[in-house]
C-alpha positions in Angstrom: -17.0 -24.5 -10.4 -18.1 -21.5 -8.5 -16.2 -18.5 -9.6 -15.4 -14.9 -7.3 -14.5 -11.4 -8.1 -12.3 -9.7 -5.8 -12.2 -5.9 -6.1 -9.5 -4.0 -3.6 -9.6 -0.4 -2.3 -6.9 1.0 -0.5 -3.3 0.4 -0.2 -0.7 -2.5 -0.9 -1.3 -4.0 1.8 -4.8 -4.6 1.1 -3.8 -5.9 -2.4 -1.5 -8.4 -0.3 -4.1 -9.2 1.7 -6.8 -9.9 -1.8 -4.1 -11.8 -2.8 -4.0 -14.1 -0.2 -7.8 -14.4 -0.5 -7.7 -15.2 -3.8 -4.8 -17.8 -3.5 -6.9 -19.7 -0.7 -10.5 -20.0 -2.4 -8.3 -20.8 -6.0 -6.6 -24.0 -4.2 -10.3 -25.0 -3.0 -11.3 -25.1 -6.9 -12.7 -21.3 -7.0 -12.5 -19.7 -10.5 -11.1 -15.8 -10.5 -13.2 -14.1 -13.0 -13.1 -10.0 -13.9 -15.9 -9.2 -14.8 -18.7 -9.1 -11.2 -21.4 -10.3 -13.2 -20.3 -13.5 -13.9 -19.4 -14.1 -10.4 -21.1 -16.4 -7.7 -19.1 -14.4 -4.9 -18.1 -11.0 -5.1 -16.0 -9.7 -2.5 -15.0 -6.0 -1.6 -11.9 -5.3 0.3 -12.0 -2.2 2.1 -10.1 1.0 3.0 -11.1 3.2 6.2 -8.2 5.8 5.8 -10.4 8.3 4.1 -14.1 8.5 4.2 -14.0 8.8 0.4 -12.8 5.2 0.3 -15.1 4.1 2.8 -18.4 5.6 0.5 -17.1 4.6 -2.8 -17.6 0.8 -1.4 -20.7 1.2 0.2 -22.1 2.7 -3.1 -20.4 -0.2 -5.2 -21.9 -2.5 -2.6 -25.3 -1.0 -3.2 -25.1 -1.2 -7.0 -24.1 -5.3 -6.5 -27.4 -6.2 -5.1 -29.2 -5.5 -8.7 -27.1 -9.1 -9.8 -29.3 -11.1 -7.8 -31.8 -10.9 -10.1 -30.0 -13.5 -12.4 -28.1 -15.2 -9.7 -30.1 -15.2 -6.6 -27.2 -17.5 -4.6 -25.0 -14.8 -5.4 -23.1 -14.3 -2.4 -21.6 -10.1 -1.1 -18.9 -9.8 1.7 -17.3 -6.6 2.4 -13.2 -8.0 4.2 -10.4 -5.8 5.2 -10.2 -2.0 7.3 -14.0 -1.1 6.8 -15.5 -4.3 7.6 -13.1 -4.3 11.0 -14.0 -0.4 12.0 -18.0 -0.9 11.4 -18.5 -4.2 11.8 -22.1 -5.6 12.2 -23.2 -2.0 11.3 -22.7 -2.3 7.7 -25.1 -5.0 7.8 -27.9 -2.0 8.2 -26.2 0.3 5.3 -25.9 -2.9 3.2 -28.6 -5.5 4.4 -28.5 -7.6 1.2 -24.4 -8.4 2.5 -23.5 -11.6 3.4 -20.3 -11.5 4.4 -18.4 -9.0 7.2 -14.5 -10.1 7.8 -11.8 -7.7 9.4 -8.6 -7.4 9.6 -7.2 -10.6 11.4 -9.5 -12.7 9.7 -8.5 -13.1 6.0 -7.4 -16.8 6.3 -11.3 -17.3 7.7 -12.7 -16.1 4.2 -12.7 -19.4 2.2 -14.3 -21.4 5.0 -16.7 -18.9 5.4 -17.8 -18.2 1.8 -18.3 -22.1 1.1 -20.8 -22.7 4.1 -22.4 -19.8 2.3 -23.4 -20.4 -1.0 -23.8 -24.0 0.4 -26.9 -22.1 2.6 -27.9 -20.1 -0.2 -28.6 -22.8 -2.8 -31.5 -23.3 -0.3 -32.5 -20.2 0.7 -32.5 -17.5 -2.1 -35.4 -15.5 -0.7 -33.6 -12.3 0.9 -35.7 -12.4 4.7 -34.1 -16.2 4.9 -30.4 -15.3 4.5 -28.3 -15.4 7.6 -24.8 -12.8 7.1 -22.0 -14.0 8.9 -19.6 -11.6 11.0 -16.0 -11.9 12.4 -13.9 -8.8 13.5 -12.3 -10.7 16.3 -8.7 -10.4 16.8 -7.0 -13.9 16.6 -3.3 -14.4 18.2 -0.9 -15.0 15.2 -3.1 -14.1 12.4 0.1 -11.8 10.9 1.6 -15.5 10.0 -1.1 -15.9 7.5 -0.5 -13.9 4.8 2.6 -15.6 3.6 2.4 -17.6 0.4 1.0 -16.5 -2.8 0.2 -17.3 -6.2 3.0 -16.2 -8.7 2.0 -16.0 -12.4 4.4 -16.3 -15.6 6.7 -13.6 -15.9 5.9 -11.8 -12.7 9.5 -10.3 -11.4 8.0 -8.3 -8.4 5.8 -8.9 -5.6 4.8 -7.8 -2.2 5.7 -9.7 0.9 3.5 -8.6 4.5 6.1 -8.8 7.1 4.1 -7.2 10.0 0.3 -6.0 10.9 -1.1 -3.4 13.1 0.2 -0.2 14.5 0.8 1.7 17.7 1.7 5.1 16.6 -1.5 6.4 17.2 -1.6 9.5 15.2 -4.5 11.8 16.1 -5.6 11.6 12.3 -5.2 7.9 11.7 -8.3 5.0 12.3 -5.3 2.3 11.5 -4.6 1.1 14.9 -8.5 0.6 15.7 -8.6 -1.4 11.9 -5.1 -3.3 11.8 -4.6 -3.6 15.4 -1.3 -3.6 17.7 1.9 -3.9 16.0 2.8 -7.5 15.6 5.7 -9.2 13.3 6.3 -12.6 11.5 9.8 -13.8 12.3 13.0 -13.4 10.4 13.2 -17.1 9.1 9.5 -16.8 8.1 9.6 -13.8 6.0 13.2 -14.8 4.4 11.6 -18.0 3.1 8.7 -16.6 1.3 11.2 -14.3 -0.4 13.2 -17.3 -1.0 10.3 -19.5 -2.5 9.2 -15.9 -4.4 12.8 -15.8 -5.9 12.7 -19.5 -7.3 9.9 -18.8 -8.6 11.6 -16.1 -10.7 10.6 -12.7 -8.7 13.6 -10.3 -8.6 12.1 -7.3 -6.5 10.1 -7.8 -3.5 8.7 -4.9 -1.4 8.3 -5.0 2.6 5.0 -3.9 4.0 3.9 -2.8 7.1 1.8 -0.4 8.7 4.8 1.1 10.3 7.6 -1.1 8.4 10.9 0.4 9.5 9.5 -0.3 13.3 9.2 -3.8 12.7 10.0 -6.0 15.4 10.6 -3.5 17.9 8.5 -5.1 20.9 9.3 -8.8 19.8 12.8 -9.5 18.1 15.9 -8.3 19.7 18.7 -6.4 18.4 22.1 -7.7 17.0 25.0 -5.7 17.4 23.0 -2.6 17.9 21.2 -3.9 14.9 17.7 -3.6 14.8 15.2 -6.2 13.9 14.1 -4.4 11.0 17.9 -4.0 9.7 18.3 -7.3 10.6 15.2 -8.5 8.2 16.9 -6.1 5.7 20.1 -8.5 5.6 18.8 -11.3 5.1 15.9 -10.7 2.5 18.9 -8.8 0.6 21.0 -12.0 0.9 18.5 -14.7 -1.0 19.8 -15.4 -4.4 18.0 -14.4 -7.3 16.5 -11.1 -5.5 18.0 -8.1 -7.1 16.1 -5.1 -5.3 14.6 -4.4 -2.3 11.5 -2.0 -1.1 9.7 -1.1 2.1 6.5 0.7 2.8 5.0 2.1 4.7 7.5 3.6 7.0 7.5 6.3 10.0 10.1 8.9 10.0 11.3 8.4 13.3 11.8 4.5 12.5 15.0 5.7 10.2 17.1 5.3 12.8 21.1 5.5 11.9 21.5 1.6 11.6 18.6 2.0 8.9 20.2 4.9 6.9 23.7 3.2 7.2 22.1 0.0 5.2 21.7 2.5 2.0 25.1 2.4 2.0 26.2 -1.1 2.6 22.9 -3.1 0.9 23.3 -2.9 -2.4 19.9 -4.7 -3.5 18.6 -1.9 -1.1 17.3 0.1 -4.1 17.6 4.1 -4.0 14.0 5.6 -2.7 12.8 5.9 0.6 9.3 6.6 1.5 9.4 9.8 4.0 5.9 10.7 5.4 5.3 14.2 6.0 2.3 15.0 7.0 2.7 18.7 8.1 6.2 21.5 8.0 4.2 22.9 10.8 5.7 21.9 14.1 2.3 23.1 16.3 0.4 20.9 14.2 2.9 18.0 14.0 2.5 18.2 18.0 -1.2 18.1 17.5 -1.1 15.1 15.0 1.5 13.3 18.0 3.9 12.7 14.9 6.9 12.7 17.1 9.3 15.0 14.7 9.8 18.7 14.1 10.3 20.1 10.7 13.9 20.8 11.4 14.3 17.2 12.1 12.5 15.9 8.9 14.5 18.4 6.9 17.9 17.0 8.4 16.7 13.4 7.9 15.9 13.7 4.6 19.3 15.2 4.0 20.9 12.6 6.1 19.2 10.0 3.9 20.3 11.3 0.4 23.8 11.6 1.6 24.1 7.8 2.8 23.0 7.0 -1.4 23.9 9.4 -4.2 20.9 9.8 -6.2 18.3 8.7 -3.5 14.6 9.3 -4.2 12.1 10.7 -2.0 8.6 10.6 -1.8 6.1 11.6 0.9 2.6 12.1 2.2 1.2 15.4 3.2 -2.6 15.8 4.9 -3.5 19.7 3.7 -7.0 21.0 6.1 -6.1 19.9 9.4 -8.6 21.0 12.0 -7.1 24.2 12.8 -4.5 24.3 10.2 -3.8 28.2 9.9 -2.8 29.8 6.8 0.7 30.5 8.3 0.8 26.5 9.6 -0.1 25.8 5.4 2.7 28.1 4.2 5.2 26.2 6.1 4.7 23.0 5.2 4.6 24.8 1.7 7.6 25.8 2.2 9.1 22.5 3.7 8.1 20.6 0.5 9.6 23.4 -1.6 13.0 22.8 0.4 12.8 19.3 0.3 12.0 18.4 -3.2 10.3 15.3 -3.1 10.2 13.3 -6.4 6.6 12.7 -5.6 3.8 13.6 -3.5 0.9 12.2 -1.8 -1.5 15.2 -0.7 -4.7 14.3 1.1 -7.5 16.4 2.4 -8.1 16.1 6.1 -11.1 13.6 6.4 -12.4 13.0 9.9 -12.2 9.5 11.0 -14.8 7.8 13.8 -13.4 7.4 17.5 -9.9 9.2 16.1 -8.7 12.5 18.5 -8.7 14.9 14.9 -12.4 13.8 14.3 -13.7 16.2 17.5 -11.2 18.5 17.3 -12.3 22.2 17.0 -11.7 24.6 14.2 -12.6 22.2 11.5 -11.5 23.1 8.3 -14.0 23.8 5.0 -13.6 21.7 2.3 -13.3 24.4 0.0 -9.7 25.7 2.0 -8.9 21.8 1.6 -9.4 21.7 -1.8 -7.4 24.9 -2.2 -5.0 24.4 -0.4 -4.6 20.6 -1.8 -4.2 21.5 -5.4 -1.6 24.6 -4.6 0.7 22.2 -2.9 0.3 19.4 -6.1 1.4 22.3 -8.4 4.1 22.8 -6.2 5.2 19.0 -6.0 4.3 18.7 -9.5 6.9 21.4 -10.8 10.1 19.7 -8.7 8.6 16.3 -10.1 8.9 17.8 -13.8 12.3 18.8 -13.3 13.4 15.9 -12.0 12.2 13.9 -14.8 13.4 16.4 -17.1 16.7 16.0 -15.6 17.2 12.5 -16.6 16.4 13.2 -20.1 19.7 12.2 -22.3 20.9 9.7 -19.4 20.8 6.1 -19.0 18.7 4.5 -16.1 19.1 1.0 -14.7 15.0 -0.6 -15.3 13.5 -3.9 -14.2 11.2 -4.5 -17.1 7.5 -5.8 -15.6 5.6 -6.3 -18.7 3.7 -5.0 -20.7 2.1 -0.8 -20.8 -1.0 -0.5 -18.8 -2.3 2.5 -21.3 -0.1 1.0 -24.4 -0.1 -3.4 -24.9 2.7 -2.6 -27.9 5.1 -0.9 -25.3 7.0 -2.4 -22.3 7.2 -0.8 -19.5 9.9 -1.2 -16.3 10.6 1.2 -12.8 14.1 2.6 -12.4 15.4 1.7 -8.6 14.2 4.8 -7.7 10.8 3.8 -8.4 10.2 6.0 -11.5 7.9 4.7 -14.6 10.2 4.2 -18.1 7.5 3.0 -21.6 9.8 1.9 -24.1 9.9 -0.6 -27.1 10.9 -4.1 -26.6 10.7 -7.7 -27.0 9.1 -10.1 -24.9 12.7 -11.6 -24.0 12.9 -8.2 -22.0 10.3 -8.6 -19.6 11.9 -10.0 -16.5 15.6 -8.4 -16.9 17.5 -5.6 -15.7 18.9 -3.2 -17.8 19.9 0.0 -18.9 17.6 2.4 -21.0 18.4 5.9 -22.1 15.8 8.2 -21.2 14.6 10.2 -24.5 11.7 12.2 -23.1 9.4 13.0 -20.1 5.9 13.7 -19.8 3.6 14.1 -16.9 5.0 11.4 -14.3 6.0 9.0 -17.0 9.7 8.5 -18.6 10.2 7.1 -22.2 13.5 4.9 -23.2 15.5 4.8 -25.9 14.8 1.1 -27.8 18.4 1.3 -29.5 19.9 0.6 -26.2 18.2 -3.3 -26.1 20.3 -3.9 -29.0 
């Protein structure tokens, strides 16, 4: 039984994406194994957002090859954003690979990996092997991510609703890697989430490249309702599912039937992402986001008055090419205003064939760096009061299983996506219920146990 590792860089939708993957060579008899050196195929799914991602898999990559010592038929693929953006070029960085798959082609992966290590059972001298490479788009690939593998006692899980994107942000490579926006229907979506839910998930999460837009060039609206509202309807109205998410959104895609569903959706749980990117409006024009500051600022607001107690998180790039120090201080001074309960804060990394990538007045990594880890202390102080403020209260969990950094401890997200440790039974994992928050440290919430009595 041939067995293959599967190790994921990047976001949930690339998890998503492993996880289809992995369901597909599984059904063909394929064993899942942790640990790379015991695998006969070892694939690396790949993240071109950030040229950090794109390195740390090329160097993993390049560390792989030493297992062919023991297991010359051991077959390396790079899938996902990478593999679309370089394509046949990675097979001169990484001439020992064997495997180059993008974007629209993840349903191609099992066929493709069992006509190779069919070929390299007879040829396991390196100058014999033949890589194979498909970064073609293909019509209607969005339909097939869809079902997936659920294991005992999972609760939550992701469901793809959409690929590609057509924003095209000056900063962003994700419309050259994912492709034009294109959806999966209603019915289709709505089914997964119901087979998820008999299966005993409670709390699925949307994903999208631009979620909140879904459906905006295919499906028509209802009422004034948009597709994406519509979607929101009906996943919220399969029995068994108890709480919805969606990510990754565009700010300009909370439109007012959106915000208006926060306050008629009740499985519509209470935390928005909000995407930021700069409180500078000249370099918001620059990055083509679409949106002042003054309009973010009134959305967000808009947004936490449709849901008392609403959560929200962002993304901020810090080092844009010709980000001033006066263009930094206001997008400071935006966050300060808006007090996210988290923070994503990137460095500006240039991105091949993207507008940012030429622009002049590039900024030195030691200004990025600076200004990246003033604006977390920032974030981080609003998060710590935050936290701290829910210390002696009692917050609705989900409970998922088991601490990552403690297997004696249970741990569970409130519905506005916040972390809660506590002590429990294994009758708890799976159910909702309240826990009083006793303490707060670093991003993390600990419960109470006497309220599981």
């Amino acid at each position: 039984m041939p067995s293959v590792h599967i190790k994921t860089y990047g976001c949930q939708m690339n998890e998503r994406d492993s996880e289809q993957v992995s369901k597909m060579l599984t059904e063909r008899g394929y064993q899942l194994v942790t640990d790379e050196t015991e695998a006969d195929v070892i694939l690396l799914n790949t993240c071109s957002v950030r040229d950090m991602a794109e390195q740390k898999a090329i160097g993993k990559m390049g560390m792989l090859r030493k297992l062919r010592r023991n297991r010359p038929h051991l077959v390396l693929g790079y899938l996902g954003c990478m593999a679309q953006a370089r394509g046949a070029s990675l097979l001169q960085t990484s001439p020992h690979v064997d495997l180059v798959v993008g974007t629209q082609k993840f349903h191609r992966v099992a066929d493709y990996v069992d006509d190779l290590l069919k070929t390299r059972m007879h040829a396991l001298i390196d100058d014999e092997r033949r890589a194979i490479v498909d970064t073609e788009e293909e019509a209607g690939s969005q339909s097939t991510i869809r079902e997936q593998e659920v294991e005992a006692g999972q609760v939550t899980a992701f469901v793809s609703i959409m690929q590609g994107c057509n924003m095209h942000c000056a900063f962003c490579i994700v419309p050259q890697t994912r492709g034009e926006e294109r959806g999966r229907t209603i019915e289709e979506i709505t089914n997964e989430v119901r087979s998820l839910a008999d299966r005993g998930v409670k709390e699925v999460t949307l994903l999208g490249q631009i979620v909140n837009l879904y459906g905006r060039h295919e499906f028509s609206k209802r009422d004034g309702i948009s597709p994406f509202v519509q979607l929101l309807e009906s996943v919220c109205a399969v029995d068994g599912i108890e709480r919805v998410r969606f990510t990754s959104p565009h700010p300009i895609g909370y439109r007012d039937d959106l915000i208006e569903a926060f306050a008629r959706l009740p499985e519509l749980v209470e935390h928005v992402h909000l995407p930021l990117q700069s409180g500078s409006d000249r370099i918001l024009k620059i990055m083509r986001r679409g949106y002042t500051s003054e309009k973010f600022q009134k959305l967000a607001e808009r947004i936490r008055a449709a849901r008392p107690g609403m959560a929200i998180t962002t993304d901020v790039i810090v080092g844009f090419p010709g980000e001033t120090e006066e263009d930094y201080q206001q997008t400071r001074a935006l966050c300060d205003a808006v007090s996210f309960d988290n923070a994503f804060i990137f460095r500006y990394s240039p991105r091949q064939n993207t507008p940012a990538a030429t622009m002049e007045d590039q900024i030195s990594e030691e200004l990025k760096e600076a200004r990246n880890q003033d604006l977390l202390q920032l974030v981080n102080r609003h998060v710590a009061d935050k936290l701290n403020a829910l210390v002696g209260t009692q917050s609705e969990i989900l409970c998922e299983g088991a601490s990552r950094h403690n297997s004696e401890r249970l741990t569970g997200r409130t519905r506005t996506n916040k972390i809660v440790v506590f002590e429990g039974a294994p009758r708890h994992i799976g159910q909702i219920f309240p826990v009083k928050i006793t303490r707060a440290s670093g991003s993390t919430l600990y419960g109470d146990p006497a309220v599981l009595d």
